[in-house]
N, C-alpha and C positions, 0 to 999 in steps of 0.2 A: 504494500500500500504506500501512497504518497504522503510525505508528510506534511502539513500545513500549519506556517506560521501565521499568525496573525497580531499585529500592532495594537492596541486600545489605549484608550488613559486611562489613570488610575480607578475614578467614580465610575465609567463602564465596568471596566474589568472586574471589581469588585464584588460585581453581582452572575459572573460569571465562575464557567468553569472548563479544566482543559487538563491533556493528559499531565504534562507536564507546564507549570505556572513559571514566570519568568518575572522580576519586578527588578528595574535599575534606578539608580537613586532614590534608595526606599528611606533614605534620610530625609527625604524631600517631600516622602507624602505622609499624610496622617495618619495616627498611631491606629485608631481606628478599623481605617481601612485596609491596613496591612492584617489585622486581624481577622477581619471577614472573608477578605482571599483566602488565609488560611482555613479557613472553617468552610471554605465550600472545594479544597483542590485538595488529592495527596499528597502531590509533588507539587513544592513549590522550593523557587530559589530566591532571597532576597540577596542583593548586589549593592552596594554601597559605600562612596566614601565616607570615612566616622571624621575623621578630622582632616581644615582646610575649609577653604572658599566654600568647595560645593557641597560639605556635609558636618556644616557648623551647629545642623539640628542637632541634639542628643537625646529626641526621645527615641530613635530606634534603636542609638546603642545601650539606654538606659531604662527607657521603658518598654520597651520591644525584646527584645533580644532577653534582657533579664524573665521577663513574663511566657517568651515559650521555651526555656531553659527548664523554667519552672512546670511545665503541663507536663504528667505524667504517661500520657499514652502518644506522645511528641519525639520521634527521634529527630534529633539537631545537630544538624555536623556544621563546624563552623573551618572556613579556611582565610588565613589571612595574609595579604599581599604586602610584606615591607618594605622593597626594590620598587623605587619609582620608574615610573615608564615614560613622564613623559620629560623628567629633568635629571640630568647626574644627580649623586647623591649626595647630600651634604653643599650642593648648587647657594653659594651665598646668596643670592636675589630672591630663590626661595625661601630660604633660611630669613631672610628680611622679611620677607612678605609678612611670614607667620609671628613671628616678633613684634611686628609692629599694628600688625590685627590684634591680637591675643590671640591666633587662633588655635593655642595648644595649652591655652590656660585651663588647670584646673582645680575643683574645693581641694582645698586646705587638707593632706591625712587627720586619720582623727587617732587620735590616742589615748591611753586609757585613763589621763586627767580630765582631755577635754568631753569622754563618754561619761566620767561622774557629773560633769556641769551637768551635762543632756539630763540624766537620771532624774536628777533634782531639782532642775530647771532654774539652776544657777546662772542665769543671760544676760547680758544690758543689750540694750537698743538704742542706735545712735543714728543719727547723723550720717551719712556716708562721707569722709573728707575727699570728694573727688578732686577739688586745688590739688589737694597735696600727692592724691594718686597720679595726676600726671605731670605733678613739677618733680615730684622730690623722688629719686630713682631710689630710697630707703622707701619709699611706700609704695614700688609697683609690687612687690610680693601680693600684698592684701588685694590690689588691683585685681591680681591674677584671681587670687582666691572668687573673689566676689563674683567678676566673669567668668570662673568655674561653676558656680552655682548659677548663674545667670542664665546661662544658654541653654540649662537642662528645663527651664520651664513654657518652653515652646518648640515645639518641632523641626520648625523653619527658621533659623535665625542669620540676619546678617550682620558685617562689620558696621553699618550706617545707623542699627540697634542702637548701639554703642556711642556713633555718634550723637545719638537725638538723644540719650541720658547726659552727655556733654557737656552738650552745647546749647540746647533749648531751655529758654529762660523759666518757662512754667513745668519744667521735669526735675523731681529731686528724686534721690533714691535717700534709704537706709540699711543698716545693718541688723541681725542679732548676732552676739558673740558669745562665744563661753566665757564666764568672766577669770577663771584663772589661764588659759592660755593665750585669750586673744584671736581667737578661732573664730573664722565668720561662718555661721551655724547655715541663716539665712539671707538671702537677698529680696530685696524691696525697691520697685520704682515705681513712680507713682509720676501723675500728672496735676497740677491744679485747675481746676476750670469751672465755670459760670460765672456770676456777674456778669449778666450781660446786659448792654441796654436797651430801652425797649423797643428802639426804632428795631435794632438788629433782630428782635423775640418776634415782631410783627413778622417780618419778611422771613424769618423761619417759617413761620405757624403759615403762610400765605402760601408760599414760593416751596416748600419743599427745601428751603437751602440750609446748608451746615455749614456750622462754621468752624475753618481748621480749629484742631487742638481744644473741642470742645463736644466728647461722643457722648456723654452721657447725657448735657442738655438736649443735642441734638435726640437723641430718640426719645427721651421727654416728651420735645414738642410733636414730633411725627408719629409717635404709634399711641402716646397718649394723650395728647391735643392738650399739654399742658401745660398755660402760662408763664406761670410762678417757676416754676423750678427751675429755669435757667439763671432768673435772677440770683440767686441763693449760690453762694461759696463752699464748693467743696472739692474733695480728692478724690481721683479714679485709679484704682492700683491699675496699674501696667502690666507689670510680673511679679509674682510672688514664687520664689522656688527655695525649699529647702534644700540640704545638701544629700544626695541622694544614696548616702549610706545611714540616713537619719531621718526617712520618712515616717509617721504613726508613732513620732514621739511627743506630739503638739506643739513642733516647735513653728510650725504655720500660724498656728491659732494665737500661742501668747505676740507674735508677729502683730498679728490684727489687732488685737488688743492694747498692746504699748500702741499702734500707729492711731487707733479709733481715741486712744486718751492723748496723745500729738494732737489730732484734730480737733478737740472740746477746748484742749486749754489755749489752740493758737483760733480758736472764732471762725473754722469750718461748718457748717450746718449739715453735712451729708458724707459718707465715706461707701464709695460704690466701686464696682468691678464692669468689664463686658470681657466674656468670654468663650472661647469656643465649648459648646457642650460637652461632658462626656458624665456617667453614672459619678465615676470617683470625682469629676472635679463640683458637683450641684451639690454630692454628698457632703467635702468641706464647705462650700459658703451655706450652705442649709445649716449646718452644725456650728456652725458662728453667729448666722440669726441674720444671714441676708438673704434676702425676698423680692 
């Protein structure tokens, strides 16, 4: 018999099935959906860069990959490519590249002072000093840490991420840390937005328009035709991600909790999220008491 390949995208192919399943840059697609192909094929091969430009997501190597290690009726052969193909090895321009992205930063090891903090939920919550993360080359280490935790809380992540935590005036991020090593536990970045005035809430509410760097007022006004709530000052987390040898120890929730007591004492009115759905992530904001 002839054998027939066939091309699709991800969201097709997901609802399909074939003798052998085929997925290239599975760091690029949603965790999701890499699941579902696996639940409808025998054979399936996921192909992927984990680190670098094109595979900066980490929820495939983190959330994927850990999760069918773990199915018990799942045989998993993994092979891994070290020998670059398309630069010498050790190529300085590469070697820059990745340096000067972060793109090989990762959380902090943890050890077994900083897993008593965790126990006991020994944390401060700070400030992130981004100044000094990119003046002062004694605090790119933390840098690294933080953009190690950083990237594992979205799939798809790029260098320009990074930029818009930066550089953008209404973006701040914060920390938790274990308070006896200094370990950043958690990453936090948030955006501030509303206050808005009312010529600009009119021509939302009329016009359908959004206005940049402002997503929570905006679907406010469009799905719930609602005035007021643009007016009103608050913060929309961005990313929240734990470090991912530390997940179901709450260190998300007391996260939410120092940032929602940040918000009361600095005269926010609101502390909201948008985010892609999935079981586990409505489970957290449901269990913290957002609706």
């Amino acid at each position: 018999e002839c054998a027939v390949f066939r091309y699709v995208d991800a969201y097709e192919a997901s609802g399909q099935e074939a003798d052998i399943f085929a997925v290239d840059e599975a760091a690029g697609i949603p965790v999701p959906l890499l699941y579902r192909i696996i639940g409808r094929n025998d054979k399936t091969i996921f192909s992927s860069t984990i680190h670098g430009y094109e595979g900066a997501g980490r929820g495939f190597s983190i959330r994927f990959l850990k999760g069918i290690r773990e199915m018990k009726k799942l045989s998993v052969v993994e092979v891994e490519m070290e020998e670059p193909i398309r630069y010498a090895e050790g190529d300085p321009v590469e070697r820059w590249v990745y340096d000067a992205l972060l793109l090989e930063a990762e959380p902090a090891s943890i050890d077994e002072k900083t897993r008593a903090d965790v126990e006991k939920l020994n944390v401060a919550f700070a400030h992130a000093p981004i100044d000094d993360w990119l003046l002062k080359p004694e605090a790119e280490e933390e840098f690294k840490q933080f953009v190690g935790i950083y990237v594992y809380a979205h799939y798809r992540n790029r260098p320009n991420d990074i930029i818009i935590l930066t550089d953008s005036p209404h973006h701040d991020a914060f920390v938790l840390k274990a308070r006896s090593t200094g370990k950043i536990l958690n990453a936090l970045h948030v955006a501030y937005e509303g206050e808005l005035p009312d010529q600009v809430i009119e021509k939302m509410y009329g016009e359908k328009f959004d206005v940049s760097g402002n997503i929570r007022p905006s679907l406010m006004v469009h799905h719930q035709r609602d005035r007021e709530f643009p007016r009103l000052r608050g913060v929309r987390i961005v990313r929240i991600a734990t470090h991912p040898d530390l997940f179901g120890r709450g260190l998300g929730s007391k996260t939410l909790e120092a940032l929602e007591e940040y918000a009361r004492e600095n005269g926010f009115e609101w502390v909201g999220a948008v985010f892609g759905a999935s079981s586990i992530l409505l489970n957290f904001w449901v269990k913290n008491g957002y609706m």
